[in-house]
N, C-alpha and C positions, 0 to 999 in steps of 0.2 A: 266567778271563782276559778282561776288558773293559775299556772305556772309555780311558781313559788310557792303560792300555796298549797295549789295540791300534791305540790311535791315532799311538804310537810305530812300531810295526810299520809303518801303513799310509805313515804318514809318509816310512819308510825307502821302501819299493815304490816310491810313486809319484813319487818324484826321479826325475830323467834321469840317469843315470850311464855313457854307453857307455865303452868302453875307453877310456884317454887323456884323460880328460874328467872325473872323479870329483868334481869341484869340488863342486857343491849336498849330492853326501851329506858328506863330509867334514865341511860345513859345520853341517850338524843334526847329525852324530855329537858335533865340537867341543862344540856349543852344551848338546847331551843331558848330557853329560859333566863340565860347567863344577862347578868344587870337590869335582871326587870324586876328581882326580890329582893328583902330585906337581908332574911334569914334562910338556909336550909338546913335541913335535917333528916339523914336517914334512921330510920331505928332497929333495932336489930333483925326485926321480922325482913328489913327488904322496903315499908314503907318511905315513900319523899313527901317532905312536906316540907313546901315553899310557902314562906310566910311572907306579907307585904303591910307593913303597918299603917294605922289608921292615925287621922289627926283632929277629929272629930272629939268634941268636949264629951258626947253620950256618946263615943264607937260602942260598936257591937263585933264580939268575936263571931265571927260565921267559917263555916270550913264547907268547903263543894271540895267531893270525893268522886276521882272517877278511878276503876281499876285497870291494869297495866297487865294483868294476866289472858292470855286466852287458851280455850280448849285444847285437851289433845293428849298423847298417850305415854303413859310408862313400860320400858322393858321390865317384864317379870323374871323370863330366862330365856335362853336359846334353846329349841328341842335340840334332838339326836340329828335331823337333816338340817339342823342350820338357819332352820324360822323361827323368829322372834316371837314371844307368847308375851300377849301385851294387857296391863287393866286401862281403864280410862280415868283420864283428870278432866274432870268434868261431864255435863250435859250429854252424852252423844246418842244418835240413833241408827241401833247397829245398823238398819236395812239398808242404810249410804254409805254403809262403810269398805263394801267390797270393791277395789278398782281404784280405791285414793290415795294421790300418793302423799309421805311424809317425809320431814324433812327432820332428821336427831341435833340435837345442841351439839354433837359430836362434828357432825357435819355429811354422816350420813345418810343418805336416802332410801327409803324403802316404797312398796306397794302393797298392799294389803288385802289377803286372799282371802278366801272362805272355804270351810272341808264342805260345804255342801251348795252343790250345783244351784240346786232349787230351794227356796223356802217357803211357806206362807206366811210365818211369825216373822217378829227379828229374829235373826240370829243371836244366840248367845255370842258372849266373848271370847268364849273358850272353844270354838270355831273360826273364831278368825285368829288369823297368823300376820305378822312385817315379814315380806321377803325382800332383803338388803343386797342381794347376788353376794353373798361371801363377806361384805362390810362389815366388819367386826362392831358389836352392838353388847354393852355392858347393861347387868342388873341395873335397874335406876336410873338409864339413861331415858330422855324424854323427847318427845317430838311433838310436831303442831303441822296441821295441814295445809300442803300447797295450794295457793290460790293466788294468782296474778291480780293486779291492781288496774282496772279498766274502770274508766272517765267518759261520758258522751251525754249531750243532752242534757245536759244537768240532773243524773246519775250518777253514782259509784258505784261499782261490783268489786269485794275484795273475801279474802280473809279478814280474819281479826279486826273487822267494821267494830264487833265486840270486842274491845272497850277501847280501841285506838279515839274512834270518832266522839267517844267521852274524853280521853286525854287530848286530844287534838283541843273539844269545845273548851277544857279550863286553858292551857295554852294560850290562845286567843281571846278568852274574856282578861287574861290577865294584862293583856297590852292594852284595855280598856276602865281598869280600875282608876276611880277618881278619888283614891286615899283618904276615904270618911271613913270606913271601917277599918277594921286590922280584918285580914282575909287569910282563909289559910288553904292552900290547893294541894289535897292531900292526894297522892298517885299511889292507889294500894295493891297489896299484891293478894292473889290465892283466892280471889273471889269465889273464880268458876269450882273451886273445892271447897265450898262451906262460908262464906264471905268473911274469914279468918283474919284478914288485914284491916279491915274498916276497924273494928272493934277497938283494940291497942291505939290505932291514931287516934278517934275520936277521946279514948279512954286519957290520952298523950295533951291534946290541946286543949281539951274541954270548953267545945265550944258553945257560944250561944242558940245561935242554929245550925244547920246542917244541912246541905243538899245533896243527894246523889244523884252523879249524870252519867247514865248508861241508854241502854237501847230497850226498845220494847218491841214486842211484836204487833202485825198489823193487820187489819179484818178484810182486806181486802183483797184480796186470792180465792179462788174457788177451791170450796172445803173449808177455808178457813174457821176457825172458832169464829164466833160473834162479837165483834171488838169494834168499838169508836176510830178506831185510830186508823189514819188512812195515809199511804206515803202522800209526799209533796202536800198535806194540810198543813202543819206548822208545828211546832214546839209541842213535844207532848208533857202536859203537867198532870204528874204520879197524882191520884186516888187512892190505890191502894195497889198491894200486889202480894204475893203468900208470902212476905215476908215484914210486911210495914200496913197499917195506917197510917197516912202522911196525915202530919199535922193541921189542923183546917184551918188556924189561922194564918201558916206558915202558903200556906196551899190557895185559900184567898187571895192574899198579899201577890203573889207569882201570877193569878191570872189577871188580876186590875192593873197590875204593873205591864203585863202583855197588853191589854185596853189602853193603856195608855202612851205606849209608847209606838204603837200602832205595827206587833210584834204577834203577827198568824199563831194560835196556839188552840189545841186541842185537849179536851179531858183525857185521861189514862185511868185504866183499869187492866191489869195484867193479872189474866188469871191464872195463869202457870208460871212457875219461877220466882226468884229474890233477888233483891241486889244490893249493896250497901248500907243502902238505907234498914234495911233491916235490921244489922246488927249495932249502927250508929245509935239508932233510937233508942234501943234498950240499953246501953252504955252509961257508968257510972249511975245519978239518981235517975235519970233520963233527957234526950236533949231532942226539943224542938225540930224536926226532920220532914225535909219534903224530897222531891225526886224532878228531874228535868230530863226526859229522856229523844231519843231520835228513833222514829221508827224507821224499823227495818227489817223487810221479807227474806226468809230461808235464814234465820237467824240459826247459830250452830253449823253452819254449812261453810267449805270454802270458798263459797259465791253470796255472801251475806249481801245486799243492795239496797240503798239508801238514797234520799235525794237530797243535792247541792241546798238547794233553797231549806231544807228542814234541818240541817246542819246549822248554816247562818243561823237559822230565828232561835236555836239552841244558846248560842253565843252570844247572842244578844239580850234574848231573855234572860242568860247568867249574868250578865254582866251590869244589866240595868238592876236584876235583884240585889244583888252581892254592893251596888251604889248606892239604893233607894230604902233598903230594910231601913 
């Protein structure tokens, strides 16, 4: 996996996309996309959904959701000296936050201090500050943290691994679809603030089933929680996570289909966090829902890391389910 392609990947990463704001990925997704869909459709939230119809006498509507948002901060106000007083969109943990720098939609940059030298807790919010050196920085304005895009070995280190490297895997399953279902690759926005965008599309297509392709965390770091999922093992397929029980026949069907097409994949169990699939499933009367995720360490962080080869088996395992349902 080079060149071209991970130049799509890095592509994805280094857009600004904080919550509410998805506009520039959208935009490469569109562009990546052009003559491989039927149909597109944005809806008023911000959501894409590329539809590719199916010609199959029993098709099945299916929708895989990955989101287009990642972490990061809003201006509240500017004090009296000119520092940004900031809340967070989404996940963060203050204790990393001191020393990082950000990047505004506006386009400018800041770094992010702390009133206190020393702490043993996190830090609250209202301790840290954006200092922008004078950069004029409005109410409302939003940023997302810097993090360069590095390749070796068949690793990646970037930003926004959360959710690019789900948009990246539907992307890439859909130059693989063999037109037996009608597919619909829904790219939503606002996850990392309440998974606010899944909801509406699913609610939009109503689909037969549903997968969500995000990132999960991995057991295999010192200190880590206790977790199955280990990088470079293969495709992680959702159990459950605090915001879904995936579907078990849904969920079956995903790992025999891995069996069978001789496609590396691991059980998932995420004990902390949600991600689309959560709001998908409970949508309308209820829709059939599973999860296909990529593991990856320092998740929330702007050095998120991932392996080449657990990317692939993601894409392939989407794209065989999304043929074979």
């Amino acid at each position: 996996m080079g060149g071209k392609i991970m130049e799509l990947l890095k592509k994805l990463t280094q857009a600004s996309a904080p919550s509410g704001a998805e506009d520039d990925v959208r935009e490469i997704i569109k562009k990546e996309a052009e003559g491989k869909y039927d149909e597109a459709v944005t809806d008023p939230l911000g959501n894409l959904m590329l539809i590719k119809r199916g010609s199959a006498e029993n098709k099945k509507k299916i929708m895989a959701a990955a989101h287009m948002d990642e972490i990061g901060v809003i201006a509240k106000y500017t004090d009296e000296n000119g520092f940004v007083r900031f809340d967070a969109l989404g996940g963060l943990d203050t204790r990393y936050l001191p020393g990082r720098r950000v990047l505004f939609t506006n386009g400018a940059y800041g770094v992010i201090g702390c009133e206190e030298k020393e702490f043993k807790d996190k830090p609250s919010l209202d301790k840290l500050y954006i200092d922008t050196c004078g950069k004029k920085v409005n109410t409302g304005d939003a940023a997302v943290f810097c993090g360069s895009f590095e390749e070796r070995d068949g690793i990646v280190v970037s930003k926004a691994l959360d959710n690019r490297a789900g948009c990246y895997i539907l992307l890439k399953a859909l130059e693989k679809l063999n037109g037996k279902n009608e597919v619909c690759l829904a790219f939503t926005v606002q996850e990392e603030v309440g998974l606010r965008g899944a909801g509406p599309a699913a609610y939009s297509y109503e689909p037969d089933y549903a997968i969500a392709v995000d990132v999960t965390d991995t057991g295999d770091t010192p200190n880590a929680p206790v977790a199955e999922v280990r990088l470079g093992s293969g495709a992680a397929v959702k159990i459950m996570d605090r915001s879904v029980l995936c579907d078990a026949q849904l969920r079956n069907f995903m790992m025999e289909t891995a069996k069978r097409n001789n496609i590396p994949y691991q059980a998932e169990i995420m004990s902390d966090g949600g991600t689309d699939a959560g709001r998908i499933h409970v949508t309308r009367a209820g829709i059939k829902t599973g999860g296909i995720s990529v593991p990856v360490r320092y998740i929330h962080s702007p050095s998120e890391t991932a392996s080449v080869s657990d990317i692939n088996n993601c894409i392939e395992l989407l794209a065989a389910t999304l043929n074979e349902l």
